[in-house]
C-alpha positions in Angstrom: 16.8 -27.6 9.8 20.2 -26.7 8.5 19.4 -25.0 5.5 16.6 -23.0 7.3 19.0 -22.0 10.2 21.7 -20.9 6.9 18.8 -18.7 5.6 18.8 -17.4 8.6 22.1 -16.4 9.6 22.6 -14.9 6.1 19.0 -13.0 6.6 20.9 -11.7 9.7 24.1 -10.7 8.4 22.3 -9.0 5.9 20.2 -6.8 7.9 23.6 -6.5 9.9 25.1 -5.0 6.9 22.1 -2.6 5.5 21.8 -1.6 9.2 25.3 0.1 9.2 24.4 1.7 5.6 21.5 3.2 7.3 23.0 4.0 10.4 25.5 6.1 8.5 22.8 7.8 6.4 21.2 9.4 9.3 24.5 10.6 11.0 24.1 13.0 13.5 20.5 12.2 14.0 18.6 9.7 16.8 18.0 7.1 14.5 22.0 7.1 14.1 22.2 5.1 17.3 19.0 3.6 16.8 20.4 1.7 13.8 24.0 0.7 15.1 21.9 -1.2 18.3 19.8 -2.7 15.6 22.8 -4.1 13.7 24.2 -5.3 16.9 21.1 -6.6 17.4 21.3 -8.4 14.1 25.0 -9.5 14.7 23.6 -11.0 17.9 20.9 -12.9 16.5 23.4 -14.1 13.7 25.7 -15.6 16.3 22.6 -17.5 17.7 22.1 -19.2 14.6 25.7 -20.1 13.7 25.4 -21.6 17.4 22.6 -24.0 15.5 24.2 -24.6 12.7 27.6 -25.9 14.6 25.2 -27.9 17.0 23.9 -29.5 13.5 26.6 -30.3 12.1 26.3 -27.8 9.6 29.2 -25.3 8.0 29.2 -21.6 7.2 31.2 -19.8 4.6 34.5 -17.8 5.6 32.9 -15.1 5.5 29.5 -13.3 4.9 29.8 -11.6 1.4 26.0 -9.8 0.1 24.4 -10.5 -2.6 24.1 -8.4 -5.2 20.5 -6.9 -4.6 22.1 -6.2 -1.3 24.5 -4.3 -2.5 22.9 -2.4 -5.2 20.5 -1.5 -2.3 23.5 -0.2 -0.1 24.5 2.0 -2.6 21.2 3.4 -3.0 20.4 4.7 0.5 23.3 6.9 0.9 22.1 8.3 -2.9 18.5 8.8 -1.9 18.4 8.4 1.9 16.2 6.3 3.9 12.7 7.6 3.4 12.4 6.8 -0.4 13.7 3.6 0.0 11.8 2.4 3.1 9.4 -0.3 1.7 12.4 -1.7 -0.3 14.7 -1.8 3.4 11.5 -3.1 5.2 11.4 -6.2 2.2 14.6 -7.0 3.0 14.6 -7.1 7.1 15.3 -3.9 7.9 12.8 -3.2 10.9 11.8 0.5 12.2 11.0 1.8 8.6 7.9 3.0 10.4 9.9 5.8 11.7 9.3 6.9 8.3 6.3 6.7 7.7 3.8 10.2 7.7 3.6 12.2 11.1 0.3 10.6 13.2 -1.4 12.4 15.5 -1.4 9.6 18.4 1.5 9.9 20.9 3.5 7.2 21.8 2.2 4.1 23.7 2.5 3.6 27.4 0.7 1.3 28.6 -0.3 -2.4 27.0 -4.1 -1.5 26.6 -2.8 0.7 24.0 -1.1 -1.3 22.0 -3.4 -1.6 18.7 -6.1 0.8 19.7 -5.3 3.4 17.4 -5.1 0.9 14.7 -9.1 0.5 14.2 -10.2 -0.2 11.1 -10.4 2.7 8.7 -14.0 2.8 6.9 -12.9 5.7 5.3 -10.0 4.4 3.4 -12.7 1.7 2.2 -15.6 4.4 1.1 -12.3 6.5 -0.8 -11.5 3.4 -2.7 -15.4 2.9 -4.0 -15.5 6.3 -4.8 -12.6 6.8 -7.1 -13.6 3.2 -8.1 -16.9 5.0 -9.0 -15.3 8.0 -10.9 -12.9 5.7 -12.6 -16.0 3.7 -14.4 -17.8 7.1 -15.0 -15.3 9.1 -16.8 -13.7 6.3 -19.3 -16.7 4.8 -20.2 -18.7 8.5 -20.7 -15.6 9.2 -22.8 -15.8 6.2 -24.8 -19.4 6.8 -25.5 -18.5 10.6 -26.2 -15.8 8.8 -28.8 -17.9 6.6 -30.4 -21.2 8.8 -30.5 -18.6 11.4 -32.4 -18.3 8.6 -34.9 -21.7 7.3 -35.3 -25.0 8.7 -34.1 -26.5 5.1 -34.1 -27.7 4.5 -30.8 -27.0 0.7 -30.8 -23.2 0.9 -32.0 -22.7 3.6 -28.7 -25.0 0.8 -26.7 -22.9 -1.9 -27.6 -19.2 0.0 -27.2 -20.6 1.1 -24.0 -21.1 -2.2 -22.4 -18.6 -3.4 -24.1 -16.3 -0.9 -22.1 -18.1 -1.4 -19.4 -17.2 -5.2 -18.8 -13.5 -4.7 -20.1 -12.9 -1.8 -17.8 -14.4 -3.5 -14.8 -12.7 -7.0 -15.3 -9.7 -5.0 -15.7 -9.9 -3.3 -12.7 -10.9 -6.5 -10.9 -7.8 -8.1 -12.2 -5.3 -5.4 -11.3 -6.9 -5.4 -7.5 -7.0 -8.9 -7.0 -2.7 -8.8 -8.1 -2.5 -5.7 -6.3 -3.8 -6.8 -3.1 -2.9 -10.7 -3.2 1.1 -9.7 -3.5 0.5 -7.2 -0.6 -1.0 -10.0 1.6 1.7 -12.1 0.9 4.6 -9.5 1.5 2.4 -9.1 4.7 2.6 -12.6 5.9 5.9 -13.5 5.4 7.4 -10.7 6.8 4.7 -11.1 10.1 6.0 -15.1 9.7 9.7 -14.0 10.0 8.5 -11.9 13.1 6.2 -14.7 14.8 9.5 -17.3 14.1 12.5 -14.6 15.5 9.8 -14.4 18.7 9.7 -17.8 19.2 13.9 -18.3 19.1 14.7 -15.2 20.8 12.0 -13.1 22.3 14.5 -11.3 24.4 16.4 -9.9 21.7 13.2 -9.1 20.0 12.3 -7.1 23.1 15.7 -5.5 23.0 15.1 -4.2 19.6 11.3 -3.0 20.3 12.5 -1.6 23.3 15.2 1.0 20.8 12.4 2.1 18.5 9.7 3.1 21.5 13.2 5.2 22.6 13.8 6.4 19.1 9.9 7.7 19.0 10.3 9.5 22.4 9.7 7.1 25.6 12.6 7.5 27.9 14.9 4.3 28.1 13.6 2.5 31.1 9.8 2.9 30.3 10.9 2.1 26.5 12.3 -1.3 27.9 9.7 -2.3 30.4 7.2 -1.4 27.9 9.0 -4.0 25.4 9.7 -6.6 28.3 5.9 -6.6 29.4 4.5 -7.0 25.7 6.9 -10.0 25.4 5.5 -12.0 28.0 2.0 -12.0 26.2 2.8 -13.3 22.4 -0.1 -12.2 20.5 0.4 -8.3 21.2 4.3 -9.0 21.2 3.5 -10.1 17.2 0.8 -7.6 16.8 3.4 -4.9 18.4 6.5 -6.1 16.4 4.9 -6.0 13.3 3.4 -2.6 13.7 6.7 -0.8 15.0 9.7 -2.9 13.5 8.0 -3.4 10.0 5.1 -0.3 9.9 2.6 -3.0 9.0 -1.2 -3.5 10.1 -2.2 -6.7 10.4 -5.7 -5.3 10.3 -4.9 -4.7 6.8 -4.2 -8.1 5.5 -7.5 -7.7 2.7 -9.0 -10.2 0.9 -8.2 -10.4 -2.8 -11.5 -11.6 -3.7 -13.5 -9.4 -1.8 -11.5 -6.1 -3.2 -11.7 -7.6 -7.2 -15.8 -8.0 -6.5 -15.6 -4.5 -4.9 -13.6 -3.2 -7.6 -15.5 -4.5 -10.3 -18.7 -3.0 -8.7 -17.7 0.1 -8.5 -16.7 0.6 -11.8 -19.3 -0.9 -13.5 -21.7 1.5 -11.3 -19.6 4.6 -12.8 -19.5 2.9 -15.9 -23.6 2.4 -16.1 -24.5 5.9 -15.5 -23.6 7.0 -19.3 -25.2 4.6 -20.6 -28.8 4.3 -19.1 -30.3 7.1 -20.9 -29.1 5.3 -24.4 -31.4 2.4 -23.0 -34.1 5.0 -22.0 -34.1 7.5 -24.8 -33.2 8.0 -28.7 -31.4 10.3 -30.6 -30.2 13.6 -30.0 -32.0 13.0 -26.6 -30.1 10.4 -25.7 -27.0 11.7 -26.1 -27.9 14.5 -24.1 -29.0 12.8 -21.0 -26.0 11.3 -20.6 -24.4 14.1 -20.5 -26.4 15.3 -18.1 -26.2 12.1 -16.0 -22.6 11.6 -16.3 -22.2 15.8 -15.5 -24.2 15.6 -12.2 -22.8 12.3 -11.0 -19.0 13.6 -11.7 -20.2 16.8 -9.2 -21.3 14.6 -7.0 -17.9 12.7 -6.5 -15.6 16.1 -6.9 -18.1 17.0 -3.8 -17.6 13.5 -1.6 -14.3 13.7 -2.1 -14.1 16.9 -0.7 -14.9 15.0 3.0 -11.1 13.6 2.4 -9.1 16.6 1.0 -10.9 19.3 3.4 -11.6 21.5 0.5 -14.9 23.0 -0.3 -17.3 20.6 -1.8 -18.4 23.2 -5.1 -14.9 23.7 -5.7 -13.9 19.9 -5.8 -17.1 19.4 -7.5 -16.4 21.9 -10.4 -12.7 20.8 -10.5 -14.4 16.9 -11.0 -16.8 18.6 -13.6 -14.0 20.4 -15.7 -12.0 17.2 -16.0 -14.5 15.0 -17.2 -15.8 17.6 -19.3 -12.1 17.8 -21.3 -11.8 14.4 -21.3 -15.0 14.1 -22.7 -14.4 16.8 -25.2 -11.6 15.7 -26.4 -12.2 12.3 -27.0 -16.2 13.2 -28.7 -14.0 15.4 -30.9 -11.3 12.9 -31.7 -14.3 10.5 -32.3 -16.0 12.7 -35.0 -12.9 13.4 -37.0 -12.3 10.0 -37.4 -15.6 9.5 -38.4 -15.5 12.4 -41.0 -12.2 10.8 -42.1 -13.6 7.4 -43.0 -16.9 8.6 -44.4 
């Protein structure tokens, strides 16, 4: 219990201290103030747990000196400001870095029914994903093909690099994901465990500080606090509104590695397929030129869906999709036959 309650306190004083750094950083703004009441905050809860420690028999050193990550990071901010160095602040404590994050269009909340309606699940950031997953498969295994048929006309040598890119590519892909998304899972529950444990030793300070971000967003002070105070008394939306507003998080959002390496893998091996079905279909010359074709309208086809998420007109994103594959086709068919000229 000592040690934990140590880790604590120095988790504290740290935030304490990268509170003030920030605090000065936006000087002369609302989140000036906003930062200073956090450190208090901080302070406060620090005194709580030296409280523990003395009641435990426990000692704390003369004085609270940061570490050196710490410190590198308080020299930072002032260098960059807040905004670049949000995710690194919101690793290390620092709550309301969702004041940084990109303008939404939903106003503040107001009453308790709101609290996590706007955060439904996005489909759409889902279907993006596939597609680019999709496109991804698509254009560097339709290169590779374009590569090797450069080199060698022989159907099965283009057959076999094919699928041989098409397995390395999508493993790949379903490697990097399942990293990608198992580290953000984790980052997500332990910072939504420090939350759920600071709730359960001091929900009023907890309040306190929920309470000074609604303000800092735009709620006047009183309906700010009795906002805070009411989500308090109900712990699952106090967690659920803490982790959304103090650390910018979605709990909604907590994927499953597995699911997004098999959904990786998927998609690019779909892409990744398309150049190479008319090489299992047709021979020669003929072959080659169906997947060109195939590869040609499917790339249209994304630079068009992905018009639905950039607003732009789906020929234009379609052509733009076209042109690039096209190059990087090009280019890599051309590399591809001087190397095959070179060696004879």
């Amino acid at each position: 219990m000592t040690a934990h309650a140590l880790e604590s306190w120095r988790e504290e004083k740290r935030s304490a201290y990268l509170y003030r750094i920030v605090s000065d950083a936006e000087s002369g703004t609302p989140r000036q103030v906003l930062f200073l009441e956090l450190a208090r905050a901080a302070e406060e809860q620090a005194r709580l747990w030296q409280e523990v420690i003395g009641k435990t028999g426990g000692t704390l050193p003369a004085s609270y000196s940061p570490d050196l990550r710490t410190r590198l990071v308080g020299k930072l901010v002032p260098r960059f400001g807040v905004a670049p160095l949000k995710g690194m602040l919101a690793a290390m404590k620092v709550r309301g870095m969702a004041l940084y994050n990109a303008p939404v269009t939903h106003a503040v909340p107001t009453r308790i029914e709101q609290v996590g309606e706007r955060h439904g699940k996005r489909g759409g950031g889902s279907l993006r994903a596939a597609v680019f997953g999709v496109n991804d498969g698509l254009v560097s295994n339709a290169s590779l093909i374009m590569g090797v048929a450069g080199a060698s006309g022989e159907s099965s040598v283009i057959v076999m690099s094919g699928v041989a890119g098409l397995l390395a590519g999508a493993f790949s892909m379903a490697a990097g994901e399942y990293v990608s998304v198992r580290a953000q899972r984790e980052f997500y529950e332990y910072q939504i465990g420090l939350e759920r444990d600071e709730l359960d030793q001091y929900p009023q300070e907890e309040a306190a500080e929920l309470a000074l971000i609604y303000e800092a967003k735009g709620l006047e002070r009183a309906a700010a606090r009795h906002m805070a105070e009411t989500l308090i008394r109900d712990p699952d939306k106090a967690l659920d509104a803490l982790a959304r507003e103090e650390l910018g998080l979605n709990p909604e959002e907590l994927g499953s590695p597995p699911a997004a390496a098999i959904s990786s893998f998927l998609a690019f091996a779909v892409g990744a397929f398309v150049p190479l079905v008319p090489f299992l279909l047709l021979h020669g010359a003929w072959a080659l030129y169906g997947a060109i074709a195939a590869t040609a309208v499917c790339l249209f086809g994304i630079g068009a869906t992905l018009s639905l998420f950039t607003g732009k007109k789906a020929w234009l994103g379609g052509m733009r999709m076209l042109l690039i594959g096209a190059a990087a086709g090009a280019a890599t068919w051309a590399i591809g036959r001087a190397i095959g000229v070179a060696l004879g």
